[in-house]
C-alpha positions as CSV (number, residue, x, y, z in Angstrom):
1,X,126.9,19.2,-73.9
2,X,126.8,16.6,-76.2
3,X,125.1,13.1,-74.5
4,X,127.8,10.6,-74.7
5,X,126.9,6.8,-74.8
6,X,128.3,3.7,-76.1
7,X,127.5,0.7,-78.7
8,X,128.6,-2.5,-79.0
9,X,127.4,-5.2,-81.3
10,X,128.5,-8.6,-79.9
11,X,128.7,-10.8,-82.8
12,X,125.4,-9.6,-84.4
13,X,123.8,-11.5,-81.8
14,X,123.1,-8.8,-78.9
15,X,123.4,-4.8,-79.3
16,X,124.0,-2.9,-75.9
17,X,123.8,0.7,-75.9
18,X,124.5,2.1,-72.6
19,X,125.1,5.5,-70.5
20,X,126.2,7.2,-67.8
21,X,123.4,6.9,-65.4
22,X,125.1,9.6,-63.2
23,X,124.8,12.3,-66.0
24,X,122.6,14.7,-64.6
25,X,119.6,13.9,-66.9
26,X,120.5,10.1,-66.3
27,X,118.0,9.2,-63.4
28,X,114.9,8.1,-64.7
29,X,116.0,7.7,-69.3
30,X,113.5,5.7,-71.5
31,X,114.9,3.8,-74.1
32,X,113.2,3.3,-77.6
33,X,114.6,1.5,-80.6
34,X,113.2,-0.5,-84.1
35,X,115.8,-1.9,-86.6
36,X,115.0,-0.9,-90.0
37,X,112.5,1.6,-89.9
38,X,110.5,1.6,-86.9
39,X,111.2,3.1,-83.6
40,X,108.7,2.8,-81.2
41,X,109.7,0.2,-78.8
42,X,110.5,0.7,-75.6
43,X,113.6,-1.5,-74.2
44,X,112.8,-4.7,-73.4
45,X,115.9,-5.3,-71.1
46,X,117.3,-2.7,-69.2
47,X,121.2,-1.9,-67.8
48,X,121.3,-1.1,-64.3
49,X,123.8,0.4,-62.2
50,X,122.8,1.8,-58.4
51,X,119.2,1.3,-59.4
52,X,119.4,3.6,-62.3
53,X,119.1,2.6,-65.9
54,X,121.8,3.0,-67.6
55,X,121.7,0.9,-71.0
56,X,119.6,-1.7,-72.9
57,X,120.1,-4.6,-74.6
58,X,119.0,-5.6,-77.5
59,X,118.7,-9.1,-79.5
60,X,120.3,-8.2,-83.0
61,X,119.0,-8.8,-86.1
62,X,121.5,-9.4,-88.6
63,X,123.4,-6.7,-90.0
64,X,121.1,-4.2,-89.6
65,X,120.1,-0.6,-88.8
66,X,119.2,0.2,-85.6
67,X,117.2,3.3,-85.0
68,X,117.0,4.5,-81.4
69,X,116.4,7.5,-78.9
70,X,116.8,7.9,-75.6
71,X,114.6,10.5,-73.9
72,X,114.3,12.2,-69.9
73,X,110.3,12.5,-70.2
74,X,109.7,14.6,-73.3
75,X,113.0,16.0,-73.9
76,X,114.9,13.9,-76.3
77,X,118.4,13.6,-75.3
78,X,119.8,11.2,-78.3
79,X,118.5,10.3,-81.7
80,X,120.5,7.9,-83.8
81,X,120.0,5.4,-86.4
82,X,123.7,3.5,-87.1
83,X,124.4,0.1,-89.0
84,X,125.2,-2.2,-86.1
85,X,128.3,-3.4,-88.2
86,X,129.8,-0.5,-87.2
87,X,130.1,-1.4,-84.0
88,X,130.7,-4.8,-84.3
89,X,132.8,-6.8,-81.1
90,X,133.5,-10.6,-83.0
91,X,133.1,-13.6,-80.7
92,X,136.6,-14.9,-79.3
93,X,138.0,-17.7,-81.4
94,X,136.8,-21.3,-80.5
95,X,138.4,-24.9,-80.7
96,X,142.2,-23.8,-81.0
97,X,144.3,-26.3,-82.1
98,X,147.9,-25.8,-82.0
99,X,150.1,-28.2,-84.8
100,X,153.6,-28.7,-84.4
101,X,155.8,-29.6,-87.5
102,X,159.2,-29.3,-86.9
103,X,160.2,-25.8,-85.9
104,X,156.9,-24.7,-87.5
105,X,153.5,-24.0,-85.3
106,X,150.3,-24.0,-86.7
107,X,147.4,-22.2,-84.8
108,X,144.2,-23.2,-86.4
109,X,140.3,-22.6,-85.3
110,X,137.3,-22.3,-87.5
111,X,136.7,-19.0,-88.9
112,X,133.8,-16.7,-87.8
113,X,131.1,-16.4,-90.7
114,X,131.7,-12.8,-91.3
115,X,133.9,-11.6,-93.4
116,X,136.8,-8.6,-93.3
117,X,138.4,-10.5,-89.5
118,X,142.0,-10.7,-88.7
119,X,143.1,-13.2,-86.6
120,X,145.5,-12.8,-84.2
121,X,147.7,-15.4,-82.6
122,X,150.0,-14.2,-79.6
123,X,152.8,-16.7,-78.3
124,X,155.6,-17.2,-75.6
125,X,158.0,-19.3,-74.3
126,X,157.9,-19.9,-70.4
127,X,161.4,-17.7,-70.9
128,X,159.6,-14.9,-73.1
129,X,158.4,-11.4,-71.1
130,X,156.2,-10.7,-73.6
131,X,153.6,-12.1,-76.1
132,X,154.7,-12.1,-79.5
133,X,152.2,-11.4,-82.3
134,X,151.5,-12.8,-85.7
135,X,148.3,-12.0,-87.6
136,X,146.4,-13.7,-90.5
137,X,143.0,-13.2,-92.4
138,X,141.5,-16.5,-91.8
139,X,142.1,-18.7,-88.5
140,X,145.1,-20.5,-90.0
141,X,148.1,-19.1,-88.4
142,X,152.1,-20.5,-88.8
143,X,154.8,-19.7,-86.8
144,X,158.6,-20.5,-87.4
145,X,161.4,-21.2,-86.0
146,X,159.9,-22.5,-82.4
147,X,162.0,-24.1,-80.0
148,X,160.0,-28.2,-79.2
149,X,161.6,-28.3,-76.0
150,X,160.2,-25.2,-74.9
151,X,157.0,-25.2,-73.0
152,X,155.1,-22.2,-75.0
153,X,151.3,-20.4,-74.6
154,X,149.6,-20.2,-77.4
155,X,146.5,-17.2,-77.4
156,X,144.0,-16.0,-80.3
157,X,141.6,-13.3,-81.1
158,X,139.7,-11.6,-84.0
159,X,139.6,-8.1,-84.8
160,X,137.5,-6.7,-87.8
161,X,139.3,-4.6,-90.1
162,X,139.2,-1.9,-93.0
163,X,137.5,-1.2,-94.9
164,X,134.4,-3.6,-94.1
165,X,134.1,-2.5,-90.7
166,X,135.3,1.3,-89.3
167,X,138.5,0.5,-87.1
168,X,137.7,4.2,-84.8
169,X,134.4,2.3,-83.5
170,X,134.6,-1.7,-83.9
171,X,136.3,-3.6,-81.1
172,X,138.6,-7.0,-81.3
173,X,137.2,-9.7,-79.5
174,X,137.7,-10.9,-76.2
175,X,141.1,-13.2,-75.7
176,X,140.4,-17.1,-76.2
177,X,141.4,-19.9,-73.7
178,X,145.3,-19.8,-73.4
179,X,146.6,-23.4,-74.5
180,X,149.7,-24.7,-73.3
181,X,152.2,-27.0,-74.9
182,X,155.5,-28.5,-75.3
183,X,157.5,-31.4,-78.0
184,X,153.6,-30.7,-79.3
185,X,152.0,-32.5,-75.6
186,X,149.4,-30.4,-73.6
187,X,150.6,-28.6,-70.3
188,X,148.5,-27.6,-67.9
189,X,150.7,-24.4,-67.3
190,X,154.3,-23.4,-68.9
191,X,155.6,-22.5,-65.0
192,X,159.1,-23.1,-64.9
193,X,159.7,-26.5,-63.0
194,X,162.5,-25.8,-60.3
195,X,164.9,-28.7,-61.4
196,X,167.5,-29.2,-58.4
197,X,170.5,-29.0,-60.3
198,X,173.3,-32.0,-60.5
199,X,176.4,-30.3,-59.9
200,X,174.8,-29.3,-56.4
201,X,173.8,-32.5,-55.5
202,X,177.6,-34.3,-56.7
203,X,179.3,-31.6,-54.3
204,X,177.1,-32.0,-51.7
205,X,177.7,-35.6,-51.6
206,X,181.2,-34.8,-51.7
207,X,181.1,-32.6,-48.4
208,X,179.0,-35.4,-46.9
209,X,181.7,-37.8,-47.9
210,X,184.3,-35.8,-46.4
211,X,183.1,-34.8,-43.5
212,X,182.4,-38.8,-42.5
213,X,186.0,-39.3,-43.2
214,X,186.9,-36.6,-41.1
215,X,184.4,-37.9,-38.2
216,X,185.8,-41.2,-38.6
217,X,189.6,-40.3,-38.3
218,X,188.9,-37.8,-35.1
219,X,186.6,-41.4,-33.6
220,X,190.1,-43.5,-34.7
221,X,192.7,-40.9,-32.7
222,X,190.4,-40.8,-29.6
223,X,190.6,-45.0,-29.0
């Protein structure tokens, strides 16, 4: 059957291709790769998994072709040569910065240098289940109608987009830091603070209150 193996190009800094090492031809695979034209280099920076090789990685060089093989002794398993871009996985987004105007949120970051991205902003309230989405193409994302006194989390991350990049093999980046906030201060967390609440504490005082009475009228009949 066909060899299957995967390719990801993390910001056109690194390629990894990699394998399953437990295919049956996987024990002992060499690895040889050029960008451009050549393809005569033997990985410089095997994958491992149980001792066996199971990917390389590669520094990139720009947006590129990258013209590879993989081979079990003489018997060529996989010859490819794709543009790297079509695998691309963006960095996560950097530096958020979360603006509050009024009932308006602005998440801002600075954009990545490539082009054809969509940023992605995902938000809750510490009463919201589930993130809420809202998507722009550069790193300057608004959001209305937010509630100040709410504590909110604030999360971004890039995905590359049609038709620059091929959506079937490109993947969106890894989530950035979350950021917490409320009336526009840093949180350290949006946990719901267990407030104890004041109609509890004015009946409890009025039970207390009572029952002294009542101790004090049983202590007056007993003289």
């Amino acid at each position: 059957g066909a060899f299957e193996h995967q390719i990801i190009n993390f910001n056109f800094e690194t390629v990894q291709v990699t394998w399953d090492a437990n295919q049956p031809a996987g024990t002992h695979l060499t690895f040889f790769y050029g960008f451009r034209e050549r393809n005569d280099t033997e990985c410089p920076n095997y994958v491992l998994q149980n001792g066996r090789r199971s990917g390389c990685l590669l520094v990139a060089e720009d947006d590129t072709i990258l013209n590879f093989s993989i081979w079990n002794g003489t018997q060529c398993l996989k010859s490819r040569s794709p543009w790297i871009a079509d695998y691309l996985k963006p960095s996560s987004p950097r530096g958020l910065r979360v603006l509050w105007r009024e009932e308006a949120v602005t998440v801002a970051c600075p954009d990545l240098p490539q082009k054809g991205l969509m940023y992605e902003v995902q938000y809750k309230s510490s009463l919201d289940g589930e993130w809420q989405p809202k998507a722009e193409k550069t790193c300057n994302v608004t959001i209305q109608d937010l509630d100040a006194e709410k504590c909110y989390s604030f999360r971004a991350r890039v995905t590359p987009t049609e038709p620059t990049y091929p959506s079937r093999t490109t993947y969106p980046s890894d989530w950035s830091e979350v950021i917490h906030q409320q009336r526009g201060q840093p949180r350290d967390s949006c946990q719901e603070e267990r407030v104890f609440p004041k109609s509890v504490l004015v009946y409890g005082l009025a039970a207390l209150l009572t029952l002294l009475l009542l101790l004090l009228c049983v202590w007056k009949l007993q003289r």
